[in-house]
N, C-alpha and C positions, 0 to 999 in steps of 0.2 A: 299800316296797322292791322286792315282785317288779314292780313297773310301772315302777320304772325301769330293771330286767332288758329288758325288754321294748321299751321306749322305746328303749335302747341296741343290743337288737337287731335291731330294726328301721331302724336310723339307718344312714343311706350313704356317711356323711362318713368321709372317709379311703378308700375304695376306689379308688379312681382310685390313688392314692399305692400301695398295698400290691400293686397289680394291673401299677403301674410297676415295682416293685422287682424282682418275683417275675420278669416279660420281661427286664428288662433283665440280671439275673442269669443268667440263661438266653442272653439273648444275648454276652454276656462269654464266658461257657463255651465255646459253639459257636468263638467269635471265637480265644478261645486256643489251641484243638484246631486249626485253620484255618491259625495261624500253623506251627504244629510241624510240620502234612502240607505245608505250603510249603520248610518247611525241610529237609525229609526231600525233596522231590523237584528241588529246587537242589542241593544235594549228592548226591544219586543222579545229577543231570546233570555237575557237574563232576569224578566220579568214572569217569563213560562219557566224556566229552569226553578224558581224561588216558591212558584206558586206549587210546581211540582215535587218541589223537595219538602215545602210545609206540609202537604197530602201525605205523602210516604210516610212522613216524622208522626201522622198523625195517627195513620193506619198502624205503625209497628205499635203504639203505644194505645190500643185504642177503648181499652177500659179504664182508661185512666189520661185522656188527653188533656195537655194544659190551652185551654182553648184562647185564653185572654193573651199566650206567649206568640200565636200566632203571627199576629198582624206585626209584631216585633221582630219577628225570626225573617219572614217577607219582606219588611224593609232593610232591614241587613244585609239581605244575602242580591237584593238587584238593586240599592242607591248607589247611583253613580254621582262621581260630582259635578254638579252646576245642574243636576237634574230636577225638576220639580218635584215639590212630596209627593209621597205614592200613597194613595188612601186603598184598605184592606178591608175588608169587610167579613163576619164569618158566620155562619148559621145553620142550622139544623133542619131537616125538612122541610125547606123553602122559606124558614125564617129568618131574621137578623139578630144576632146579638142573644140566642134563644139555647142555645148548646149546654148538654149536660151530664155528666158520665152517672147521675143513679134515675130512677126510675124515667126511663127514655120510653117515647111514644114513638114506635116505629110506622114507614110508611111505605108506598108502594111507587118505583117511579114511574111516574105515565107519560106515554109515546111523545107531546107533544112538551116532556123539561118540567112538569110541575110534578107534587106531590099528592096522593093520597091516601091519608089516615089509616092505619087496619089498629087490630085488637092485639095482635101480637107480632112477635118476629119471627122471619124465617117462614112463615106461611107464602104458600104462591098467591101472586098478584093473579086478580081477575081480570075481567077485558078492561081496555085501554088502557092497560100495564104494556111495559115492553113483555116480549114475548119471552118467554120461561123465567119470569123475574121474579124471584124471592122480597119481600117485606123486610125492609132495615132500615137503620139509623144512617141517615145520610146527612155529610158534611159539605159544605159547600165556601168555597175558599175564592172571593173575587178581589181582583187586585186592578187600580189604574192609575194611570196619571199623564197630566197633559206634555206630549212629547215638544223641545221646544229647539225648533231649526236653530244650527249656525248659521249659514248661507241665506236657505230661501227666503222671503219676507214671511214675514209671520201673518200677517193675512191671508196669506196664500196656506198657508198651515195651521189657522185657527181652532182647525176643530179636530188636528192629530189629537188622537187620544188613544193612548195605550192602555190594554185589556184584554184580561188573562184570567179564565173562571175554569177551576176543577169540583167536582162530584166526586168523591170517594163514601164509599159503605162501610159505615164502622164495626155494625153488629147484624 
């Protein structure tokens, strides 16, 4: 008996097979993980594509924006299906829900993404303005939603969260 322990251990038959399985499962893996960062980075694209296309639509039109069509035109243009809802959000010098084409308070934007207040437009921002930056009506267009793996576990991807924020100058 212990010599055919032996015999058997020393036998090579089947390795090739067990040495395929072991790659090939391995390559599956890799290959499914591959798929999901593809798909996480296609809808991170046509979620900047929608966010950038509501800016533009916003700018050509900008005495007259329909600000409330927004966050409608954004979901349109990046819901995909089986995708989760995409919340929008839209506002006016660093406000929420604040935007308004007649007596607009313009502002200055400062080096470090915030706003501040001036008396008028088009006058130059003083220190801790970006550098040669004129006072405007700034729109602000944020877009997210939670990205949700095919493959990976979703614990493992709990906190994908896709998110896409433009600044355009109206006035």
């Amino acid at each position: 008996m212990i010599g055919g322990w032996r015999t058997l251990r020393r036998s090579e038959r089947g390795v090739a097979t067990v040495e395929f399985a072991l790659w090939l499962t391995l390559f599956f893996t890799i290959s499914l993980v591959a798929i999901d960062i593809a798909q996480f980075t296609i809808q991170r694209g046509r979620l900047a594509e929608a966010v950038s296309g509501a800016s533009l639509s916003a700018f050509k039109t900008r005495d007259a924006v329909q600000f409330q069509s927004i966050p409608a035109y954004v979901q349109a243009m990046a819901a995909a299906p089986g995708q989760s809802p995409i919340e929008v959000t839209v506002g006016c010098n660093g406000g929420t829900g604040n935007c308004t084409n007649s007596s607009r308070v313009c502002a200055c934007l400062s080096q470090t993404g915030s706003f501040i207040p001036t008396n008028s437009c088009g006058q130059s921002c003083g220190s801790g303005a970006s550098a040669n930056s004129r006072s405007g009506y700034y729109l602000d267009i944020v877009a997210s939603y939670k990205f949700n793996p095919q493959f990976v576990p979703a614990s493992l991807a709990e906190k994908a969260v896709i998110t896409q924020k433009t600044t355009v100058r109206l006035q």
